[in-house]
N, C-alpha and C positions, 0 to 999 in steps of 0.2 A: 092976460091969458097966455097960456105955456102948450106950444103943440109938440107934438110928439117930436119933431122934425126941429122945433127948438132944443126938447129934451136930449133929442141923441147928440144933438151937437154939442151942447154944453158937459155931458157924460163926456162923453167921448173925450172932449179937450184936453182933460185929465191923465197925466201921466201912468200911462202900462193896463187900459182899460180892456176890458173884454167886455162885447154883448153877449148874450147869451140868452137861450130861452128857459124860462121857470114857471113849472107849471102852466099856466094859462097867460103868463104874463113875460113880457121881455125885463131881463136882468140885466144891472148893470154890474163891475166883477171888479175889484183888483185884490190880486193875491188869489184869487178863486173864492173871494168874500164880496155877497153882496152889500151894497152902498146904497142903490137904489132901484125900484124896481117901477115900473109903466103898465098899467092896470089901463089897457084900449076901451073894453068895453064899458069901466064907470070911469073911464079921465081924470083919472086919479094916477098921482104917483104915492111910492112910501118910500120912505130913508130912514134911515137911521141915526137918530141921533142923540147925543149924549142926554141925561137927564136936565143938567139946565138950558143948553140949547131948546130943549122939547119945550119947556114950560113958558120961556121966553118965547118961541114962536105962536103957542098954544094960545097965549094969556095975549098978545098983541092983534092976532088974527082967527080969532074960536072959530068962526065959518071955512076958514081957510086950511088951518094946520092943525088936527087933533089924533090923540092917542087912539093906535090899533085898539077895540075895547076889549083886549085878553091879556094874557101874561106877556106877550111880543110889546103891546103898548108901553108896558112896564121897563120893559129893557129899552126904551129910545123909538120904537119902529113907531112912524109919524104919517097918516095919511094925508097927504096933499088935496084940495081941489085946482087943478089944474085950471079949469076954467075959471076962477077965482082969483090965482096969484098973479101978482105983477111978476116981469120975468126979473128983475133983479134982486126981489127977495126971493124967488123960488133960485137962481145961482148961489146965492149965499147959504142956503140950506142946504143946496146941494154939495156946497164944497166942505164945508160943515163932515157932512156925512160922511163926504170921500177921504176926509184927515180921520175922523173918529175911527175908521175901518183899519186905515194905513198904520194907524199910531197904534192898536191893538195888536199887529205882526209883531211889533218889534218888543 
């Protein structure tokens, strides 16, 4: 299980981060691009991630990591159950996210 107080720490570790808030949810930021975002009231996170990252997390963990079900899921955006993942595959998705974001600036 991932809390929130996990979550911000592990964001946060990440070089040049910014919190921020979005819409109803806290945003995580680099470059002013969101990487991942914390959904309090269903304990959920979502990230971003490439398309075979997604299918690879999806296809190992279905209850755990699955596609936004709109056109955002189609582009990588990955809902989390937080209360679900171990915290060391929820870091590796998350860093995942934070390269796939970074590696798009440039």
């Amino acid at each position: 299980m991932v809390s929130i107080d996990t979550f911000r720490k592990l964001a946060m570790s990440f070089p040049n981060v910014t919190e921020e808030p979005h819409f109803e949810k806290t945003s995580f930021r680099i470059n002013k691009k969101i990487f991942a975002t914390f959904d309090e009231k269903n304990n959920t996170a979502i990230l971003k991630l490439n398309e075979i990252d997604q299918s690879v997390f999806c296809a190992s963990s279905e209850m755990i990591f699955y596609p936004i079900p709109n056109k955002w899921g189609k582009q990588g955006w990955t809902i989390i159950e937080l209360s679900k993942v171990r915290t060391e595959m929820f870091e590796d998705a998350l860093m995942l996210s934070y390269q796939n974001v970074v590696a798009r600036k440039k």
